[in-house]
Structure formats: structure tokens, C-alpha cells
C-alpha positions in Angstrom: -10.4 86.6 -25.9 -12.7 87.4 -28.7 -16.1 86.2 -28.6 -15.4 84.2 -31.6 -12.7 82.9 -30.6 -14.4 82.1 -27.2 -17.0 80.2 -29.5 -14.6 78.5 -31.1 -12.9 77.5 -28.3 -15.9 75.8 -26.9 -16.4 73.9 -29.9 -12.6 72.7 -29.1 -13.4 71.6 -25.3 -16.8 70.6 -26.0 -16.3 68.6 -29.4 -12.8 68.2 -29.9 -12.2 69.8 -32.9 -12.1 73.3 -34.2 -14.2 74.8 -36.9 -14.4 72.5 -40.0 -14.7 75.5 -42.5 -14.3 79.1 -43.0 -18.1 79.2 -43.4 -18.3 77.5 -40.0 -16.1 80.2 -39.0 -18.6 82.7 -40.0 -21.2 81.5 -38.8 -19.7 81.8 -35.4 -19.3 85.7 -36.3 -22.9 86.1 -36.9 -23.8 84.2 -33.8 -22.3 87.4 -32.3 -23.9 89.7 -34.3 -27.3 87.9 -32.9 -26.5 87.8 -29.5 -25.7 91.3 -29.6 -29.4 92.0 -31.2 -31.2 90.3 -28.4 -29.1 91.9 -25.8 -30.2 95.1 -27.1 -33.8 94.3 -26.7 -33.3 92.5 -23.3 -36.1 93.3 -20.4 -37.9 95.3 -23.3 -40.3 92.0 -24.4 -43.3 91.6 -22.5 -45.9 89.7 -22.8 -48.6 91.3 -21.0 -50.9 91.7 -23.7 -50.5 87.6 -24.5 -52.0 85.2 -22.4 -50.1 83.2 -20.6 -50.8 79.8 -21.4 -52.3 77.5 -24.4 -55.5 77.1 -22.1 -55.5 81.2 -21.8 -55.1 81.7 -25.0 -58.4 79.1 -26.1 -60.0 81.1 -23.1 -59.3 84.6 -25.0 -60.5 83.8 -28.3 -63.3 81.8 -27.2 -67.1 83.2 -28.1 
């Protein structure tokens, strides 16, 4: 099964209807395209430069 049509399924189970449109079909098809972009960038993100909280952050800039 396709991922869309693994979307779309889950819109069947979950809601109980399929896609209302074909624009609601593609949206589903560039839902895939953005997983697919974040999977390429997984475990690459860090955020060791940023603090880590609000409270760090105010800390940081403080003067």
C-alpha cells in the first residue's frame, strides 16, 4: 500500500469517510513529499548552539 493510500485509509478508519476532493487528495501527496524532507534531515538538527529553555534563553541575552 501506497503511502497515500495508507493516508487515506486512515482518514477512512479514523473519520469514516474518504477524501472529500481531489484537492484533498493532493494534499495527502504532498504530505509525503514533506515527510520525506524531514526524514532526510533526521538526527542532523541540533540544538546545541540554542539554549534549552525560555529561562536559558532570557539568561543568554541578558546584560
Amino acid at each position: 500500500m501506497s503511502f497515500v493510500e495508507t493516508v487515506e485509509a486512515a482518514i477512512a478508519a479514523w473519520q469514516g469517510m474518504s477524501p472529500p476532493s481531489a484537492q484533498a487528495h493532493q494534499i495527502a501527496i504532498d504530505l509525503e513529499a514533506s515527510v520525506k524532507a524531514f526524514e532526510k534531515v533526521r538526527d542532523r538538527l541540533r540544538f546545541e548552539d540554542e539554549p534549552a529553555s525560555f529561562t536559558a534563553a532570557l539568561q543568554a541575552t541578558k546584560e
